[in-house]
N, CA, C and O of each residue as an XYZ file, in Angstrom:
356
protein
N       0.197      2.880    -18.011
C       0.387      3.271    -16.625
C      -0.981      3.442    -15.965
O      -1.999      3.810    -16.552
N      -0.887      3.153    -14.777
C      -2.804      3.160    -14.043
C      -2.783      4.512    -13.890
O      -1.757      5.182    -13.765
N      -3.859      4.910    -13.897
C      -4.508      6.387    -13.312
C      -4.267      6.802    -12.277
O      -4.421      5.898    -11.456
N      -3.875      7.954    -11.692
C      -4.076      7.976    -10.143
C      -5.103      7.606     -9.596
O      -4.999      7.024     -8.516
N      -6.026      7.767    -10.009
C      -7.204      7.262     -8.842
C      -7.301      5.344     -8.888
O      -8.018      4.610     -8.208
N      -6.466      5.046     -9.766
C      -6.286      3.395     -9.933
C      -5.370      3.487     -8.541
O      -5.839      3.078     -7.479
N      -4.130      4.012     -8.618
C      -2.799      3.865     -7.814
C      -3.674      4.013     -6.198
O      -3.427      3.212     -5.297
N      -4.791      5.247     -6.008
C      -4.955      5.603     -5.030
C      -6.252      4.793     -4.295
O      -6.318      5.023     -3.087
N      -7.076      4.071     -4.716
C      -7.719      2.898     -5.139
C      -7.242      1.313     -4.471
O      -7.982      0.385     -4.146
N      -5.684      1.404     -4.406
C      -4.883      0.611     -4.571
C      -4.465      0.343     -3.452
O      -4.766     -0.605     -2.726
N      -3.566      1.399     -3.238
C      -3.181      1.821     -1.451
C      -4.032      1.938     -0.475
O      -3.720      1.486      0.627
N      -5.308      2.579     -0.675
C      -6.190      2.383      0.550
C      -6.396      0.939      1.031
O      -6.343      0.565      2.202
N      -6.724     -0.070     -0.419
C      -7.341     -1.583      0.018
C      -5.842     -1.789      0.596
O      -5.906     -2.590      1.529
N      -4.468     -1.334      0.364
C      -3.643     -1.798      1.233
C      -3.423     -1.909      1.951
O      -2.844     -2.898      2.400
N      -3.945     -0.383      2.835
C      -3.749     -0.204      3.864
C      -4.702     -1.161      4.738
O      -4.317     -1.909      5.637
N      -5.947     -0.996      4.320
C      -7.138     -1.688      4.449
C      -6.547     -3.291      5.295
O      -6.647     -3.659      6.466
N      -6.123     -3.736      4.462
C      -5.168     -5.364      4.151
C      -4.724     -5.368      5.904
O      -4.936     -5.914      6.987
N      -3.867     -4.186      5.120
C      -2.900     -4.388      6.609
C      -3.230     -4.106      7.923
O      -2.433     -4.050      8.860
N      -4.617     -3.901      7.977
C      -5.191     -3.445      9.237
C      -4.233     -1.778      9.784
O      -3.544     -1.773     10.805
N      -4.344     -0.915      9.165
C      -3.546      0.162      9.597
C      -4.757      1.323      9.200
O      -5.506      1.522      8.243
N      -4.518      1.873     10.342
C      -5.074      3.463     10.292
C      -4.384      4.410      9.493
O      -3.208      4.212      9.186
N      -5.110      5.599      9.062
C      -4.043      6.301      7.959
C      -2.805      7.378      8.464
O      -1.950      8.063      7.902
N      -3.228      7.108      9.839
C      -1.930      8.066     10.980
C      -0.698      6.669     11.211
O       0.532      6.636     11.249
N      -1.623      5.784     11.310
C      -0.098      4.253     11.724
C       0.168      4.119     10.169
O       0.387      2.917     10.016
N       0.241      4.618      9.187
C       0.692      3.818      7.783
C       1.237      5.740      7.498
O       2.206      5.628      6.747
N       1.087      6.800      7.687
C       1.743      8.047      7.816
C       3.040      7.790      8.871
O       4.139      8.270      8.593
N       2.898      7.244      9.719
C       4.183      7.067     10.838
C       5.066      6.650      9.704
O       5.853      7.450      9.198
N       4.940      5.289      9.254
C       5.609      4.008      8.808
C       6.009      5.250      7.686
O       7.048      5.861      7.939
N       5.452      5.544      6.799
C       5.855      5.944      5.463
C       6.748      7.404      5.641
O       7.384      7.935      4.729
N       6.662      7.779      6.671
C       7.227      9.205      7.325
C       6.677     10.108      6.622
O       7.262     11.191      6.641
N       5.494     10.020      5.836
C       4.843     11.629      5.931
C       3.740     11.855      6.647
O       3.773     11.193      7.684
N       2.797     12.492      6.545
C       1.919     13.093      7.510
C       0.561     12.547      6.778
O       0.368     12.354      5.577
N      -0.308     12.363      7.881
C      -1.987     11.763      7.742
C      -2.461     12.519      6.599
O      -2.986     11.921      5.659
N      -2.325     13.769      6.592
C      -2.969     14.570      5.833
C      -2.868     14.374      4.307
O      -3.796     14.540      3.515
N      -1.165     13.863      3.902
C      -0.286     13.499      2.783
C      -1.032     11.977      2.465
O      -1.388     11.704      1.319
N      -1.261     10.865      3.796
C      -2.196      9.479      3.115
C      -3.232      9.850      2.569
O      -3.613      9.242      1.569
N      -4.172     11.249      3.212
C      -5.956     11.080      2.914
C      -5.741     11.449      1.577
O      -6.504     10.954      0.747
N      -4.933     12.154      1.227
C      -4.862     13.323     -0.164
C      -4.422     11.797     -1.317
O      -5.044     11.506     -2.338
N      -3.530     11.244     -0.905
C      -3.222      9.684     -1.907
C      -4.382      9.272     -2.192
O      -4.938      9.254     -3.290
N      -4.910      8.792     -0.764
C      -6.283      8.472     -0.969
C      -7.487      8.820     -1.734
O      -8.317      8.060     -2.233
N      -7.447      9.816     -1.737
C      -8.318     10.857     -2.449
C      -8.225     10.963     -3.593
O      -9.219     11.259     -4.256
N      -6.810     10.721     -4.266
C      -6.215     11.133     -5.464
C      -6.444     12.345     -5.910
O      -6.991     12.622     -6.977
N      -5.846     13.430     -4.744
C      -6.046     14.093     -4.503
C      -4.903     15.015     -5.736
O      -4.234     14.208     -6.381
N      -4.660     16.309     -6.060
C      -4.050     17.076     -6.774
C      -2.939     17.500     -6.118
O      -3.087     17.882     -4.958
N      -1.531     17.521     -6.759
C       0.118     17.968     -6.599
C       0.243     17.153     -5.472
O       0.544     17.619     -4.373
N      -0.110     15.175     -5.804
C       0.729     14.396     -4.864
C       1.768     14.646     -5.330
O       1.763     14.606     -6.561
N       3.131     15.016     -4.661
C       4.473     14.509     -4.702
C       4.679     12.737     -5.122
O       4.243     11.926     -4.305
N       5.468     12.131     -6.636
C       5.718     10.942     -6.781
C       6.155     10.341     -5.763
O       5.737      9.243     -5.395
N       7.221     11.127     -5.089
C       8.077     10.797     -3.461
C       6.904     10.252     -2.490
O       7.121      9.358     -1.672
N       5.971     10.705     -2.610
C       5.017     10.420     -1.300
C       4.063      9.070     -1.904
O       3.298      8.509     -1.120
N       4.119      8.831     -2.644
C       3.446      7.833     -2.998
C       4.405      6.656     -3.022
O       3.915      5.612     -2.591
N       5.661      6.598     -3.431
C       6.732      5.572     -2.670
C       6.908      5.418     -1.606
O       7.056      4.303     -1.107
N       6.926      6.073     -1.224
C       7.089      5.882      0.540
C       5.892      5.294      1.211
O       5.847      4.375      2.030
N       4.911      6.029      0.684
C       3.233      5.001      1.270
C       3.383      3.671      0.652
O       2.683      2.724      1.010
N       4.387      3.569     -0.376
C       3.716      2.124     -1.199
C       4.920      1.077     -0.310
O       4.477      0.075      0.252
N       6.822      1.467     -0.217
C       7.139      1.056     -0.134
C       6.948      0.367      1.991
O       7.493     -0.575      2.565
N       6.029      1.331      2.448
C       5.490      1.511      3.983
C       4.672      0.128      3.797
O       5.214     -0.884      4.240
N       3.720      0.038      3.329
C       3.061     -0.846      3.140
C       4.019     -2.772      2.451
O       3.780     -3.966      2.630
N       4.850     -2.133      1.845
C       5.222     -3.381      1.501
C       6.273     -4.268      2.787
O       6.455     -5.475      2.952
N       6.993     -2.658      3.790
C       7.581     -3.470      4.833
C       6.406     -4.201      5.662
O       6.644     -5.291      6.183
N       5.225     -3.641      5.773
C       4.268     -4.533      6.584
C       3.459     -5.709      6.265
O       2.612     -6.148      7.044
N       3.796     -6.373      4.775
C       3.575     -7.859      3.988
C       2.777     -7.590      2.671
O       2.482     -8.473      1.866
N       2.506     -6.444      2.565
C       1.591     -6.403      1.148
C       3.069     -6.153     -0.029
O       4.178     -5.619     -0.004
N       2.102     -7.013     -1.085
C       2.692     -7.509     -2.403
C       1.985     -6.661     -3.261
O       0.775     -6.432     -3.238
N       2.856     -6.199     -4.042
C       1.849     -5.282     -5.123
C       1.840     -5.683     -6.621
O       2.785     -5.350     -7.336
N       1.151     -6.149     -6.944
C       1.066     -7.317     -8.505
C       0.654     -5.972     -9.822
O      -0.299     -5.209     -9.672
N       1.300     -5.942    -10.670
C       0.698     -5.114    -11.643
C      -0.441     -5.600    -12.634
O      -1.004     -6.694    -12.665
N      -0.651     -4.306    -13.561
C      -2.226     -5.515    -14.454
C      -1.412     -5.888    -15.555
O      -0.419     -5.582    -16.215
N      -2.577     -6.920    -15.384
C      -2.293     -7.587    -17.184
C      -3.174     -7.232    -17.948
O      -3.709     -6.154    -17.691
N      -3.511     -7.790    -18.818
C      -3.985     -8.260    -19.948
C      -5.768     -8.300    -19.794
O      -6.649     -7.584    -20.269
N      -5.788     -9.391    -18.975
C      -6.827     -9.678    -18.562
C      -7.397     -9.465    -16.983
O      -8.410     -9.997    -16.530
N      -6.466     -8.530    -16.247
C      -7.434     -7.731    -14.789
C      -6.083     -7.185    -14.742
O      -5.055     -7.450    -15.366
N      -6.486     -6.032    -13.480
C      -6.286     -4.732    -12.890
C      -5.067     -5.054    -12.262
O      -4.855     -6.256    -12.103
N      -4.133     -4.173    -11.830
C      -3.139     -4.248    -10.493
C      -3.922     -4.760     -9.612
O      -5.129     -4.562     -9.471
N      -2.841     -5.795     -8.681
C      -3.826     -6.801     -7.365
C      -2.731     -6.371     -6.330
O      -1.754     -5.703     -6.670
N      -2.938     -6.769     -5.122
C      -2.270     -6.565     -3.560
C      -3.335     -8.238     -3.110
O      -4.428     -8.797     -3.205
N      -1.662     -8.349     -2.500
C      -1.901     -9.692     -1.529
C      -1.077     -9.546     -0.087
O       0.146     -9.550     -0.229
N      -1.471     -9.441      1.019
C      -0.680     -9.650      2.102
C      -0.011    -11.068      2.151
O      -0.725    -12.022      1.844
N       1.540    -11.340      2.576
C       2.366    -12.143      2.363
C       2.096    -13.102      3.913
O       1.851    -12.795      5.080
N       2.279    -14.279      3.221
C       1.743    -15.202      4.863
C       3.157    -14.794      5.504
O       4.189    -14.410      4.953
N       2.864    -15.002      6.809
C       4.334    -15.097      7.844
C       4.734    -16.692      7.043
O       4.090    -17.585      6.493
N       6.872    -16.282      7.513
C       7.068    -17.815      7.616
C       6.783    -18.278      8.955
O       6.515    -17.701     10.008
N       6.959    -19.858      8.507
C       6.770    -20.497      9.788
C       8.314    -20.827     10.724
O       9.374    -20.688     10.114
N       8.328    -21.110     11.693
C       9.623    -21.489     12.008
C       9.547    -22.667     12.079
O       8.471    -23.253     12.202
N      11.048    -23.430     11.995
C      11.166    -24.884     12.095
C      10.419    -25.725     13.107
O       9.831    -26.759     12.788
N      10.455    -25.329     14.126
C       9.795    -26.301     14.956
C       8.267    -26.118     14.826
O       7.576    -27.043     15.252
N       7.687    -25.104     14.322
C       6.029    -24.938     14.005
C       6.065    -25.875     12.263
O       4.956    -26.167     11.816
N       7.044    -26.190     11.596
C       6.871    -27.476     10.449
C       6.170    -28.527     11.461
O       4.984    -28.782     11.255
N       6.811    -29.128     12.502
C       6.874    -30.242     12.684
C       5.520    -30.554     13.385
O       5.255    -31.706     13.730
């Protein structure tokens, strides 16, 4: 299992990704700024609850969250938009 400060490490470059401030990614996740900096921080008595909600916040806004292997770390990729049919052509 990663460390917290791996997990918290993790979520910032997410947020990062997603171009979001830590009050617009607190909206999305419904807890409070104070509850992202402390993730961030890997900070002491995160609630597990609050760290789903930041993670699953982030995944409605296109980030992918890849676990580690073998050979490297947990990765995050923002997901391309689709295209629509007439932007194929």
């Amino acid at each position: 299992m990663d460390s917290l400060n791996d997990i918290a490490r993790l979520l910032r470059a997410a947020r990062a990704l997603a171009k979001l401030r830590q009050d617009e990614l607190a909206k999305h996740a419904r807890v409070s700024r104070q509850m992202v900096a402390r993730i961030e921080k890997a900070g002491k008595g995160i609630p597990f609850e609050a760290i789903e909600k930041v993670r699953r916040a982030l995944e409605r806004k296109g980030i992918e969250f890849f676990p580690a292997t073998a050979t490297h770390g947990p990765a995050i990729a923002l997901r391309k938009e689709k295209k629509s049919p007439s932007e194929s052509e």
